[in-house]
Every structure is written in C-alpha cells, then in structure tokens.
C-alpha positions as CSV (number, residue, x, y, z in Angstrom):
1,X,-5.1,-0.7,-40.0
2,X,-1.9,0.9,-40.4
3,X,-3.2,4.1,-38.5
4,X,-3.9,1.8,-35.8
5,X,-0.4,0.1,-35.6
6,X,1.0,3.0,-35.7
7,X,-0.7,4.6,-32.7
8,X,-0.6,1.5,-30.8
9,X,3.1,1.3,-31.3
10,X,3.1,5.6,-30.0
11,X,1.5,4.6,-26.6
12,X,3.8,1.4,-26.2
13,X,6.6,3.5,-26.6
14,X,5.7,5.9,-24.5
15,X,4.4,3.6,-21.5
16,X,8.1,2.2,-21.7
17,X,10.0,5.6,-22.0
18,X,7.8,7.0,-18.9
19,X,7.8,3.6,-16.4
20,X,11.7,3.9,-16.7
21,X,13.3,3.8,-13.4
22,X,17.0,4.9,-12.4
23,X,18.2,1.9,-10.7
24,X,19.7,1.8,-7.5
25,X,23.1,2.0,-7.2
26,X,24.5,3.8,-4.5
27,X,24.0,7.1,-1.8
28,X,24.2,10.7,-2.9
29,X,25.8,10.2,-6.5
30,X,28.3,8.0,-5.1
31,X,28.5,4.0,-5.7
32,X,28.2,1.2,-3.4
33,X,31.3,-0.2,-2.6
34,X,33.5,3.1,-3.1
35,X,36.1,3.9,-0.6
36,X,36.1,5.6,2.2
37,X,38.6,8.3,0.5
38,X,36.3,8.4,-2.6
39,X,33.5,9.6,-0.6
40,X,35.0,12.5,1.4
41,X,36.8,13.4,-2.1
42,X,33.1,13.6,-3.7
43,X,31.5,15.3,-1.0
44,X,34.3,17.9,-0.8
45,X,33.7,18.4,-4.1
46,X,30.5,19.1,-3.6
47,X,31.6,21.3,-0.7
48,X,31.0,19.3,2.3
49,X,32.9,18.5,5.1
50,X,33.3,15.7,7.1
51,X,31.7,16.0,11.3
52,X,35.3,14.5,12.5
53,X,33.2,14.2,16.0
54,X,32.2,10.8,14.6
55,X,34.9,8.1,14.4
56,X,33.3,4.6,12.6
57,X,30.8,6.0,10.0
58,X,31.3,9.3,7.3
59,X,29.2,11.9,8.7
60,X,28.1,15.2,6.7
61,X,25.9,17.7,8.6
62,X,23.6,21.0,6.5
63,X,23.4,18.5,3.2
64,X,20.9,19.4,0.9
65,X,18.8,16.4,-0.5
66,X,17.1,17.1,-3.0
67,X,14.2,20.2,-2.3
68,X,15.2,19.3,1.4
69,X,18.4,21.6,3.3
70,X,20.1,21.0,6.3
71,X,19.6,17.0,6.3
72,X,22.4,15.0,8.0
73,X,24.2,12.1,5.7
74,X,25.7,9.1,7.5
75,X,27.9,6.9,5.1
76,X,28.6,3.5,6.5
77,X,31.5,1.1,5.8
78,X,32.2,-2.4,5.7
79,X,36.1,-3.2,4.8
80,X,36.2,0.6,3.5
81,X,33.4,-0.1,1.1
82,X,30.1,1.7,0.9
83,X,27.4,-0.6,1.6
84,X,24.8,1.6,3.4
85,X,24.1,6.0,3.2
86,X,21.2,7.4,5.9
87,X,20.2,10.7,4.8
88,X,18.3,12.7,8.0
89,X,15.7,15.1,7.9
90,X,14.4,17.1,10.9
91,X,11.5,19.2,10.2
92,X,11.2,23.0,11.7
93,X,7.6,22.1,12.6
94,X,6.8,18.1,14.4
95,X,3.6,18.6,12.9
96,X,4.6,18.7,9.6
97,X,6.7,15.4,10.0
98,X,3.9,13.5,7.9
99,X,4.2,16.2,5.1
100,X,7.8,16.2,4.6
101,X,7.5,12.2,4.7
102,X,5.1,13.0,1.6
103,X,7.4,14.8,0.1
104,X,10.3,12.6,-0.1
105,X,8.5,9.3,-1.1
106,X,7.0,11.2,-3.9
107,X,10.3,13.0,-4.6
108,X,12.1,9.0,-4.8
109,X,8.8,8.0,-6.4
110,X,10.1,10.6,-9.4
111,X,13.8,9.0,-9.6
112,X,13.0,5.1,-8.6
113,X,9.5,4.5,-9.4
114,X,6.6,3.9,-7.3
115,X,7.3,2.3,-3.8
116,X,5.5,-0.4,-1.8
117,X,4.1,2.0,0.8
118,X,3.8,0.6,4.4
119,X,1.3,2.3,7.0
120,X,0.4,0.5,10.4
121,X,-1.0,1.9,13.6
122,X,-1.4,-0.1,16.8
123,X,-4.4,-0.1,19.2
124,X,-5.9,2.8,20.1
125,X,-4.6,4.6,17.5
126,X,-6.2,4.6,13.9
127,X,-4.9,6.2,10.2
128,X,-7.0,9.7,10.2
129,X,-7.9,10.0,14.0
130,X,-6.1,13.4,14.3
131,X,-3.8,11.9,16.5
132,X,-0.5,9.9,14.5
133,X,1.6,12.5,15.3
134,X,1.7,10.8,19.0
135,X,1.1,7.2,17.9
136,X,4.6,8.1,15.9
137,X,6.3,9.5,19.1
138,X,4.8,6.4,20.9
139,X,5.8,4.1,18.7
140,X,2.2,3.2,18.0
141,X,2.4,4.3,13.9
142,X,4.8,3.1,11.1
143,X,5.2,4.9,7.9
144,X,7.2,3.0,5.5
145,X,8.0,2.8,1.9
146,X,10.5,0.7,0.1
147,X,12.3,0.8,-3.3
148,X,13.7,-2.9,-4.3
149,X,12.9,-2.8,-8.0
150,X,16.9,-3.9,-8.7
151,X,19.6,-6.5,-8.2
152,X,22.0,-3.7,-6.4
153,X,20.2,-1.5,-3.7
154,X,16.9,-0.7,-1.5
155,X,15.6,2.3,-0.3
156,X,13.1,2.8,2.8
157,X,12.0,5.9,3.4
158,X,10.4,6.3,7.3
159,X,9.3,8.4,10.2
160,X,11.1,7.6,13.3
161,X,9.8,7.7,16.5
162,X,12.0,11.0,17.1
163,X,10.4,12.7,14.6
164,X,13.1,12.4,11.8
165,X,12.5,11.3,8.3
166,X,15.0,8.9,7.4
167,X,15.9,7.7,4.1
168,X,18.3,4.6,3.9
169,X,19.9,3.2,0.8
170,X,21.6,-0.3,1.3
171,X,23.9,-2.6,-1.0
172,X,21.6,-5.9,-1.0
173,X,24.9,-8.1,-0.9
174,X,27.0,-5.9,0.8
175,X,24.6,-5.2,3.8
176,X,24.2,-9.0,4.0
177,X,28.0,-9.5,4.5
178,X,28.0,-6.3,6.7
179,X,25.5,-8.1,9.2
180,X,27.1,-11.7,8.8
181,X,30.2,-10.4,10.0
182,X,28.7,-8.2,12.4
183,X,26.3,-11.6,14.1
184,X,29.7,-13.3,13.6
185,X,31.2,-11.1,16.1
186,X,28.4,-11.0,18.0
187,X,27.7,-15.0,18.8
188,X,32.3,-15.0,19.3
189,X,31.4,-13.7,23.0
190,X,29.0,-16.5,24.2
C-alpha cells in the first residue's frame, strides 16, 4: 500500500511539475505596461536598434525570436505603456509558410502550453487539397492558435494573407482601454 502511495504521489508530482506554464506577461522579455524608454533601453541592450522610419509604434527590424532570425518586432503603446508586441516572420521560401507556422506554435506550445488551434478554409478550398498555400493568399484559409491560459496576456500565432507569420502578444486590460479610446475617437467625428 505504501509502495502504491508512493508512486502515485511520483506521477502526481510530476504531471504538475511538467503541465507548468510560464504565464503571459509581456513581449520579448519586456512587461506590459513598461515605458516607451524601457523598451528601447532593453532592446539596446540586447543590441537592437530602433527603425526611426516609423513614428507611432517601436519598431525593431533582423530580431531573432527564438530558432527564428531576421523577424520584425512592432511594440505598440497606449499612454507610453506597452500593451501590445507583433513579432513578423517572413519565410525565404512561400511554400514553407505552413512549416514555419508549425514551428512557432510548437515552439510557444514549449513556453505557454498547448494552444486552442484554429484551422478554417472556405469553399472550394479544403485542409489537405495541395492547394492552402493559395486559399492563404486568397484569404480563403485561416490558421490560428491562441494562448489565454492567464489573467494578464494572449498570444495568437497566424498566417496572413501576405504570407507572414505573425505572432501577437496583448495586455487583456490594456488592449481593452487601447480600443475604447481608440472607438472613442472614432464615433467623436460623426
């Protein structure tokens, strides 16, 4: 009996210590709601500098992400605080766009946790007919997967129809205020 409470108590242990996820808490190492000076001081530290060709959002071209190199990383700001990061990938071949989408959800999967995976294709197109890469282009295929396992952040990983792989981390309660503001500003006009 003992020898069985002990093993049970093993794999219990175990289960937990393996299903742990790293919560989401912000873009590229840095928190959500940080500064706007806090994130080019951390990226310069990491050797990065800031594409000065674009004025509203922190842009960082030839990031590396993970096993991926030359991605593109967009911080984006609301009052100066971080509530939104868009990390870009471009492939060097279109038809490995599926692949490197692969890639990163199972690299994510590693740090977050499983994700909800989201696949659609529209009429004629079909999962496996040899041709997603130009229901994708068309707008005709979705590939989706989103991390939400936390009170702070979401991730979606996704293929856009320009054949990038986007990954976007979002502040649940700041992105909310972000588009209040922004619908706000919006309706002002009518």
């Amino acid at each position: 009996m003992k020898k069985h409470l002990i093993t049970l108590l093993i794999v219990a242990v175990s289960t937990i210590a393996f299903s742990q996820t790293t919560p989401i808490t912000g873009v590229y190492g840095i928190p959500f709601g940080s500064s706007q000076e806090t994130i080019i001081s951390n990226m310069k530290a990491k050797g990065y500098t800031r594409d000065l060709t674009e004025k509203e959002n922190l842009t960082f071209k030839k990031v590396k992400f993970g096993a991926f190199n030359n991605c593109h990383l967009v911080f984006y700001m609301f009052k100066n605080k971080l509530f939104q990061g868009l990390i870009l990938m471009i492939p060097d071949l279109d038809a490995k766009i599926i692949d490197r989408y692969e890639d990163v959800v199972e690299e994510l999967s590693r740090k977050y946790g499983e994700g909800e995976p989201f696949t659609k294709f529209k009429y004629p197109y079909e999962k496996g007919d040899g041709h997603e890469l130009t229901a994708i282009k068309l707008g005709k295929a979705e590939y989706k997967t989103f991390w939400a396992k936390d009170e702070i952040g979401i991730i979606t990983a996704y293929i856009s129809s320009n054949l990038v792989v986007g990954v976007k981390y979002q502040d649940k309660n700041l992105i909310k205020e972000a588009v209040a503001e922004q619908n706000k500003s919006n309706t002002s006009e009518y």
